[in-house]
C-alpha positions as CSV (number, residue, x, y, z in Angstrom):
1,X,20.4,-50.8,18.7
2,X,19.5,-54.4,18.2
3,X,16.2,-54.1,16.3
4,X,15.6,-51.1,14.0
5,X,13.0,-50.7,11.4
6,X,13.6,-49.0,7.6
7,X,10.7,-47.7,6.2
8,X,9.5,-45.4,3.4
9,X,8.5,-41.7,4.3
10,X,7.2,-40.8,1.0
11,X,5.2,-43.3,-1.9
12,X,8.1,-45.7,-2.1
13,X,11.0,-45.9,-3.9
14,X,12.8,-44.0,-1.7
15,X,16.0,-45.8,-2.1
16,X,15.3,-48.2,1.1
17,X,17.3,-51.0,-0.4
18,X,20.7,-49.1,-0.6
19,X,19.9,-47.7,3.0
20,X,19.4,-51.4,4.1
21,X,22.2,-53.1,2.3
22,X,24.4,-50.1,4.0
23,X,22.8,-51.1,7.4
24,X,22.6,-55.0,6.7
25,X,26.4,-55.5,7.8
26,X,26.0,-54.5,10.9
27,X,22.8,-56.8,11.9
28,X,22.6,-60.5,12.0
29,X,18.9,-61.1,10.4
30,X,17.7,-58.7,7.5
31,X,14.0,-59.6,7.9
32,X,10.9,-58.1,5.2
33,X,8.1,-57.3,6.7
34,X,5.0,-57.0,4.1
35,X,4.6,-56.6,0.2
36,X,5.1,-58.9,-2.4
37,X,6.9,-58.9,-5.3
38,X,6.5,-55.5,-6.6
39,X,9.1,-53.9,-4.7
40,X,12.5,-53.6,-6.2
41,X,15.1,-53.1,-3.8
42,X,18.1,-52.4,-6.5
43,X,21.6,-52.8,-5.1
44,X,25.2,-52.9,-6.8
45,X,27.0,-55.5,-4.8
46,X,30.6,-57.4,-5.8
47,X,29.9,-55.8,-9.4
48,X,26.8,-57.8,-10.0
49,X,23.3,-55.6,-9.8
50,X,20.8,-57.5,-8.1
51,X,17.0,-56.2,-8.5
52,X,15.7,-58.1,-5.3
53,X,11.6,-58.2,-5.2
54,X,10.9,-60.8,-2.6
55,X,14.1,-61.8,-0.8
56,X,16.2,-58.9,1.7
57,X,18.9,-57.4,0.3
58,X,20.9,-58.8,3.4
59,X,20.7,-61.6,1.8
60,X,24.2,-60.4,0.1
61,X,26.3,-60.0,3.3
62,X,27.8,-63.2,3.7
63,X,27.2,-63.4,7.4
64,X,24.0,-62.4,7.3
65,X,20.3,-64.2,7.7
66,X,17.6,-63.0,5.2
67,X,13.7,-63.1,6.7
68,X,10.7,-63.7,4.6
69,X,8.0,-62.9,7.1
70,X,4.5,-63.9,7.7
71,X,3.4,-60.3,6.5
72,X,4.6,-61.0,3.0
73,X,3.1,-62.4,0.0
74,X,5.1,-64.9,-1.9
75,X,4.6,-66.1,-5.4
76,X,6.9,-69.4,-5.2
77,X,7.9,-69.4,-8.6
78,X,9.2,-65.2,-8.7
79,X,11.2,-66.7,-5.4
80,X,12.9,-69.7,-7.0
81,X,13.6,-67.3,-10.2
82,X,15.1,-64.9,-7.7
83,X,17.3,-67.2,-5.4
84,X,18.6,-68.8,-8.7
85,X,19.7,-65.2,-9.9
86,X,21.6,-65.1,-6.8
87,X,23.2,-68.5,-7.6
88,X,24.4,-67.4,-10.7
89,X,25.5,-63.9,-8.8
90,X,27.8,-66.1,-6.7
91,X,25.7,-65.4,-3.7
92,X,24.9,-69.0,-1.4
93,X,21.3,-68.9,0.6
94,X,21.9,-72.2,2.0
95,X,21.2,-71.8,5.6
96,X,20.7,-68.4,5.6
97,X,17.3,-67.5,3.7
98,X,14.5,-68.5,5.7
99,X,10.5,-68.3,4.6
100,X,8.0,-68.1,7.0
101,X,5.6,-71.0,7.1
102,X,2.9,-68.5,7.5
103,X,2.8,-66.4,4.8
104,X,0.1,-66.2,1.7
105,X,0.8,-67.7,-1.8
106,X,0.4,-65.9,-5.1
107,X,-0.6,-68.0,-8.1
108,X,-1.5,-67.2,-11.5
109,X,-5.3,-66.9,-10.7
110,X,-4.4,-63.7,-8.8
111,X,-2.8,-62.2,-11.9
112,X,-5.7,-63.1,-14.2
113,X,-8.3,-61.7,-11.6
114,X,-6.1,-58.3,-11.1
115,X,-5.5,-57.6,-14.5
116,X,-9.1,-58.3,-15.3
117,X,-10.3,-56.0,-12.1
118,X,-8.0,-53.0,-13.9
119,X,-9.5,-53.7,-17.0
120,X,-13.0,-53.8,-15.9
121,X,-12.0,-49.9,-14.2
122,X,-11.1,-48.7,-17.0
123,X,-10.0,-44.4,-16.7
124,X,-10.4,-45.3,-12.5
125,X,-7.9,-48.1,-12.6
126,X,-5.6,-48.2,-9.1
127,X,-2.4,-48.9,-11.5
128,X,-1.4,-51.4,-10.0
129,X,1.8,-53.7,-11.4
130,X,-0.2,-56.7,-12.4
131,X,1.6,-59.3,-10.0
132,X,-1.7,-60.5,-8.4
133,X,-0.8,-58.8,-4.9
134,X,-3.9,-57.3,-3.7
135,X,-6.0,-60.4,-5.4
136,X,-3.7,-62.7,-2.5
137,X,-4.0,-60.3,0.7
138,X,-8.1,-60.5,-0.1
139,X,-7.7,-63.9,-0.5
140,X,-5.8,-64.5,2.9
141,X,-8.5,-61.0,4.7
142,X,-11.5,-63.4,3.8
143,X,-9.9,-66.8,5.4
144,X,-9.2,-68.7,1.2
145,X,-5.9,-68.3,1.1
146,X,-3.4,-71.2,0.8
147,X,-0.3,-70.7,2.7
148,X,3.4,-72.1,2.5
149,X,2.4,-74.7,4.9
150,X,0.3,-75.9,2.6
151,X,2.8,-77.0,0.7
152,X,4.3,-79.8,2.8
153,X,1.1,-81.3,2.4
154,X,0.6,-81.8,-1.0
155,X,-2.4,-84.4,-1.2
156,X,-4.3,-81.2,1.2
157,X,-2.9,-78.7,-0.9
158,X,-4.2,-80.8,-4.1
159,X,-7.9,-80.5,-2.4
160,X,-8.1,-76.6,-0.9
161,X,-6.6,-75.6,-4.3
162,X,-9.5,-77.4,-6.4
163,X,-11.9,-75.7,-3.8
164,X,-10.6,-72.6,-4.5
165,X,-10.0,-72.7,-8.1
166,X,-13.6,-73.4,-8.4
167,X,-14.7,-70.6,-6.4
168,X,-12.3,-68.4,-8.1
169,X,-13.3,-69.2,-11.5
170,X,-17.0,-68.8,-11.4
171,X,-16.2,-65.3,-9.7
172,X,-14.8,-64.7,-12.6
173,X,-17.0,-65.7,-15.6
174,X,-19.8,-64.2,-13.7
175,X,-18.1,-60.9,-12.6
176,X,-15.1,-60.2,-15.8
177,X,-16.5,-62.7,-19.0
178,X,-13.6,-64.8,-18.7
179,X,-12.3,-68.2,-17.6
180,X,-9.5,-68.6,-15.1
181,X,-6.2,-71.0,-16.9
182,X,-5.4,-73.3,-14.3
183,X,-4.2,-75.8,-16.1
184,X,-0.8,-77.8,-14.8
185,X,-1.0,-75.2,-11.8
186,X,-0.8,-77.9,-9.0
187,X,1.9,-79.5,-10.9
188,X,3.8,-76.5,-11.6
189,X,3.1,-75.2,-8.0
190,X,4.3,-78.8,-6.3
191,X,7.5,-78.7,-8.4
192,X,8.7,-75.1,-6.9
193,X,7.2,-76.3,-3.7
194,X,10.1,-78.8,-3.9
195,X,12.7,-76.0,-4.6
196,X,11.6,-73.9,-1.6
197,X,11.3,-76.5,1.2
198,X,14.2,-76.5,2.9
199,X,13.7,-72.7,3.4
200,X,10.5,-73.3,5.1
201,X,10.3,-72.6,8.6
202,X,8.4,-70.9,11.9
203,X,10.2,-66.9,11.3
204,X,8.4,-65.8,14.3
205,X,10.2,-68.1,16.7
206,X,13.7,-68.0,14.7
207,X,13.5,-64.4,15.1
208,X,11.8,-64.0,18.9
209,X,14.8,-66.7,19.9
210,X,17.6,-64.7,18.2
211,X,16.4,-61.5,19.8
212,X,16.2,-63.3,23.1
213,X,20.1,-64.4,22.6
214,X,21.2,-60.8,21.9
215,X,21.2,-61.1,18.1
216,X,20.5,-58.0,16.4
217,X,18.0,-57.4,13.5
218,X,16.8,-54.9,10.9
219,X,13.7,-54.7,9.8
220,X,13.4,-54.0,6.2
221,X,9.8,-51.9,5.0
222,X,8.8,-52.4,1.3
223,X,6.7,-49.3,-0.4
224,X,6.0,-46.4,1.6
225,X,4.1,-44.6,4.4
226,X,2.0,-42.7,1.7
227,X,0.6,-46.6,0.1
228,X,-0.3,-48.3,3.5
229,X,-3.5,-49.4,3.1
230,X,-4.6,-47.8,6.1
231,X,-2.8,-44.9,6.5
232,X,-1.8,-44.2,2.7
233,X,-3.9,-42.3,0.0
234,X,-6.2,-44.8,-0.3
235,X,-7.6,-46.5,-2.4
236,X,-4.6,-45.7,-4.4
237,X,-2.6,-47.7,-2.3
238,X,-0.8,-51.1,-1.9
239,X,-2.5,-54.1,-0.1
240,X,-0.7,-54.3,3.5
241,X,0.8,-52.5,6.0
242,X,3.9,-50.1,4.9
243,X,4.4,-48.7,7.6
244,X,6.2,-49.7,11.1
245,X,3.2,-51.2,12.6
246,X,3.6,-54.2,10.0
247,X,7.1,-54.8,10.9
248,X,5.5,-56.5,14.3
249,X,2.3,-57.7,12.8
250,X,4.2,-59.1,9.3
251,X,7.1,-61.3,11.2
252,X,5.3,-61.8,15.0
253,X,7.6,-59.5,17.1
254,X,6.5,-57.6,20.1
255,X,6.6,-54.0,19.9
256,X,8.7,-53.6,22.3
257,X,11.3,-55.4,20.7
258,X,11.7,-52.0,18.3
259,X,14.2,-49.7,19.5
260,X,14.4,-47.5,16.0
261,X,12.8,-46.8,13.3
262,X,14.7,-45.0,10.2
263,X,12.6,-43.4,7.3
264,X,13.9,-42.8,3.7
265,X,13.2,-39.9,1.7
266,X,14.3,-38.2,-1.6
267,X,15.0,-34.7,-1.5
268,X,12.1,-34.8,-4.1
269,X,9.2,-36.9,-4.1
270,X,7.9,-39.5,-6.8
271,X,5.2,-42.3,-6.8
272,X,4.0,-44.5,-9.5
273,X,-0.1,-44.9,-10.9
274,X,-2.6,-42.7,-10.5
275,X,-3.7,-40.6,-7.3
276,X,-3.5,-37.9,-5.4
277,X,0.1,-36.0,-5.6
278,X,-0.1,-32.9,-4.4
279,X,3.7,-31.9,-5.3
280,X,3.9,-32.8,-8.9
281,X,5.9,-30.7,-11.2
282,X,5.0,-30.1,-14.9
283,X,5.8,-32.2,-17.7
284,X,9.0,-30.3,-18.6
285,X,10.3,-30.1,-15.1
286,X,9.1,-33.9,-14.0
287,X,11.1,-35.5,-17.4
288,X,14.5,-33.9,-16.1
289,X,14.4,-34.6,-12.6
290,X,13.4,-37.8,-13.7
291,X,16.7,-38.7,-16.4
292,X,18.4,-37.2,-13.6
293,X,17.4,-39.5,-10.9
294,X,16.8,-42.4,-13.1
295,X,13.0,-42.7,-11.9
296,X,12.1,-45.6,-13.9
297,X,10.5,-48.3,-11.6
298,X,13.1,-51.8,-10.6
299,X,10.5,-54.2,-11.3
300,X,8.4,-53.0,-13.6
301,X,10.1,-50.3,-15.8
302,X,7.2,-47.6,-15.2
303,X,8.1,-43.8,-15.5
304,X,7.5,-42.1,-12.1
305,X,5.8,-39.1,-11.4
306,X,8.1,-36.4,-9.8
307,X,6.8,-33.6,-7.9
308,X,8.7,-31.2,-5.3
309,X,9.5,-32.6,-1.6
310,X,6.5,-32.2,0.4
311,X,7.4,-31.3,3.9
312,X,3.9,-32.0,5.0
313,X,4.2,-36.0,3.9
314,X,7.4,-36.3,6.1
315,X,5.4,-34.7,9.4
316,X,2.9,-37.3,8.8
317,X,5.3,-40.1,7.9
318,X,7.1,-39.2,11.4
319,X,3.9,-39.3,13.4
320,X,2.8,-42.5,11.8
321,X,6.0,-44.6,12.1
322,X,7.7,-42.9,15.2
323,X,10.7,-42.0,13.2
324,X,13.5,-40.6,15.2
325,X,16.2,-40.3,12.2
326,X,15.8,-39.8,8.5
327,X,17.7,-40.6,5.7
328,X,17.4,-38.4,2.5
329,X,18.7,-39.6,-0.8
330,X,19.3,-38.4,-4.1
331,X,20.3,-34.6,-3.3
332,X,22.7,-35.1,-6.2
333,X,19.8,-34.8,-8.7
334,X,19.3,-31.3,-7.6
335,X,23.1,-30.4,-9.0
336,X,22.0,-28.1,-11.9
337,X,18.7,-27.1,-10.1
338,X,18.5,-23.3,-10.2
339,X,15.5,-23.6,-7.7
340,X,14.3,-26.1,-5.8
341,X,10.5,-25.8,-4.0
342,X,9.5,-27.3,-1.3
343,X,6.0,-28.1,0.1
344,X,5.7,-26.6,3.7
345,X,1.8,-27.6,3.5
346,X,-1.7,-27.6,2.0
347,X,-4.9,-25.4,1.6
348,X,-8.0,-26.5,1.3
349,X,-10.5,-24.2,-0.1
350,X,-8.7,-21.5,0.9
351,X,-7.8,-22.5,4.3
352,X,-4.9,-23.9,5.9
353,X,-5.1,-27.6,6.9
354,X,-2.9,-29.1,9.4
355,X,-4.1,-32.9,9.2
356,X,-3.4,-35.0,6.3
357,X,-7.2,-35.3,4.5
358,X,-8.1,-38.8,4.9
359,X,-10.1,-38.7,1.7
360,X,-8.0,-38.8,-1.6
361,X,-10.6,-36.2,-3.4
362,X,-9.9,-33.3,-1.1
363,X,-5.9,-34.2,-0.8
364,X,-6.3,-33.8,-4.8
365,X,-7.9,-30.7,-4.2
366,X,-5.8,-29.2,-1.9
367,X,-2.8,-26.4,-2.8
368,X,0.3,-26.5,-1.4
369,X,2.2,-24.0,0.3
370,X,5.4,-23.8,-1.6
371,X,8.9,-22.2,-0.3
372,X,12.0,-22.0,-2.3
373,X,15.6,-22.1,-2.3
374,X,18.0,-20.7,-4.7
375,X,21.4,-22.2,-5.5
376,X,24.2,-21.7,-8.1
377,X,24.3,-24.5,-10.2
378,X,27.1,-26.9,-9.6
379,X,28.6,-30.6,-9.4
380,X,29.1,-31.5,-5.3
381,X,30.5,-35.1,-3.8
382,X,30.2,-36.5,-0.8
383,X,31.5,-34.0,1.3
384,X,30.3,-31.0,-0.9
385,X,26.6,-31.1,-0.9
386,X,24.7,-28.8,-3.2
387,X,25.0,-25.2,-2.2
388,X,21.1,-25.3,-1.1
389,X,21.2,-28.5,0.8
390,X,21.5,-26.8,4.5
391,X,18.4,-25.1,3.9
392,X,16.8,-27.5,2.2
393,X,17.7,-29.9,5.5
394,X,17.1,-26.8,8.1
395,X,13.4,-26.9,6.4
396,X,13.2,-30.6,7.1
397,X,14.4,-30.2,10.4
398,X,12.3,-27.4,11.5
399,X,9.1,-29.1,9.9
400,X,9.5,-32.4,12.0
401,X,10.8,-34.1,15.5
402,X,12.6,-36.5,13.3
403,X,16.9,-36.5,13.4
404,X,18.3,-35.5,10.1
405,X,20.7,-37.9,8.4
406,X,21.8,-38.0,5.0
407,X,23.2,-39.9,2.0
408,X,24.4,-38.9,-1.5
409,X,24.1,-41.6,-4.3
């Protein structure tokens, strides 16, 4: 297929990344989609372990092209900080690391004003990771935000910025007590501007015109089904589109241009901050299956919550996305697992639901339907999955339309 899109099927952190760096060698442009730079796509490549937030992970095949898209939300200076820790990894982005001239800035406005919002929220806050994401995408919803292509202007990128910042700061004072610290920003800002130009260009025809030449490319999602701000558990949710819908509205590709779409899934579930999780194990169980799996955020460190795999998350992930294969990761957690429960669906006071609740209050009030599998403890490989793994995948397949695939890390 010469266009495919990865995306997450679950609350993110899936392991997308690792599916996508498998995928990347066989596609010519690795393009992202949506998000900033809170997702951590972690990936062990050469012997050097790269943490990418902003830049594809294809940006480590040597052949390949990495696309920032339009979709995406780039604070320059995390992107210079990132393509120098590729330097220094040994990996060149000369010529093949391109950044759409269409796509929002972050500054440091956008963290004050986040971190001030979460404050302000106090018990209610979204738990967020403090990079100023959301802040930027309501900046670019309401027609303020300042683009890359501001950039290569910088006299009219000197005057929008004062025009914001003057907006921004007596939002602010009036609605948080405190004063925005801009000083030096437009110096600071034109100095990485300087870093990143050569990088700058139109993705939307790059990619159009290599897909009209037969080039191939793969789509790479960042967070997950369950986040999308329209689809997810919102409002606990990120700030764009996570799901495969963005992948043509974030980099300007036709739908039709989409001839798969692959969703990633752990054979458990997790998500970070607070919400609705309908699958979450106790304390006791959550901390193991967490050392296990090493479910500590890439980018920010955070403990995730780990609940059971929820089978009815995955129907509605397929639905959303049109996912015709899945990819499920991290069975090996599950190696001394006596039991492992899985989510077949929900009740809600006392009767059976068969649409996701579009309201995060009744999802939170809602009790699963829970079906388990037994298995004798034991260490598996690659081509010994755990001794519960065909029924665990026979449940999967049953549940949904979607083709089962599956990977052992």
């Amino acid at each position: 297929m010469k266009s495919v899109v990865v995306v997450g099927a679950q609350w993110g952190d899936e392991g997308k990344g690792k599916v996508v760096d498998y995928l990347a060698g066989s596609f010519d442009y690795i393009a992202r989609c949506f998000g900033g730079h809170n997702a951590g796509h972690t990936v062990i490549f050469d012997g050097h372990r790269f943490v990418l937030q902003l830049i594809p992970c294809g940006i480590l095949r040597p052949a390949a092209h990495a696309v920032i898209g339009s979709g995406v939300v780039v604070d320059p200076a995390a992107l210079v900080s990132e393509i120098e820790t590729l330097h220094k990894g040994g990996v060149d982005v000369s010529g093949r690391l391109h950044l759409s001239n269409r796509a929002h800035l972050i500054f440091p406005y956008h963290r004050q004003m986040e971190k001030a919002a979460e404050a302000a929220l106090g018990a209610n806050k979204i738990g967020t990771t403090m990079r100023g994401i959301g802040p930027a995408y309501e900046d670019k919803m309401a027609r303020r935000g300042l683009r890359v292509c501001d950039l290569l202007d910088a006299e009219g990128f000197r005057e929008k910025l004062e025009r914001v910042l003057r907006e921004k700061n007596a939002v602010c004072q009036a609605t948080y007590g405190v004063s925005l610290d801009s000083a030096a920003l437009l110096q600071d800002t034109m100095r990485l501007a300087g870093q990143i130009r050569d990088y700058i260009t139109d993705t939307a025809e790059l990619l159009n015109g290599a897909l009209a030449q037969g080039r191939s490319v793969l789509f790479e999602g960042a967070q997950g089904t369950m986040l999308d701000i329209d689809h997810g558990t919102y409002p606990f949710v990120t700030s764009s589109s996570a799901t495969s819908g963005g992948a043509t509205t974030g980099l300007g590709v036709p739908p039709a241009r989409i001839n798969g779409v692959i969703g990633v899934t752990k054979a458990y579930t997790t998500r970070v901050g607070t919400g609705p999780f309908p699958t979450e194990m106790p304390d006791l169980e959550a901390t193991e299956v967490r050392d296990r799996g090493k479910e500590y955020g890439a980018v920010t460190g955070r403990p995730r919550r780990c609940g059971w795999l929820d089978l009815a998350v995955l129907r509605y992930a397929g639905m959303i996305n049109g996912i015709d294969s899945l990819v499920v990761t991290k069975l090996d957690v599950f190696d001394t697992q006596r039991e492992i429960q899985v989510c077949t669906g929900y009740r809600y006071r006392g009767s059976p639901i068969r649409e996701m609740p579009a309201a995060a209050e009744e999802l939170a009030k809602s009790r699963r339907n829970i079906g388990r599998f037994r298995a004798g403890a034991r260490r598996h490989t690659e081509s010994a999955m755990p001794r519960n793994c065909p029924r665990q995948r026979a449940s999967i397949c049953v549940s949904s339309p979607m083709r089962c695939k599956w990977k052992s890390e």
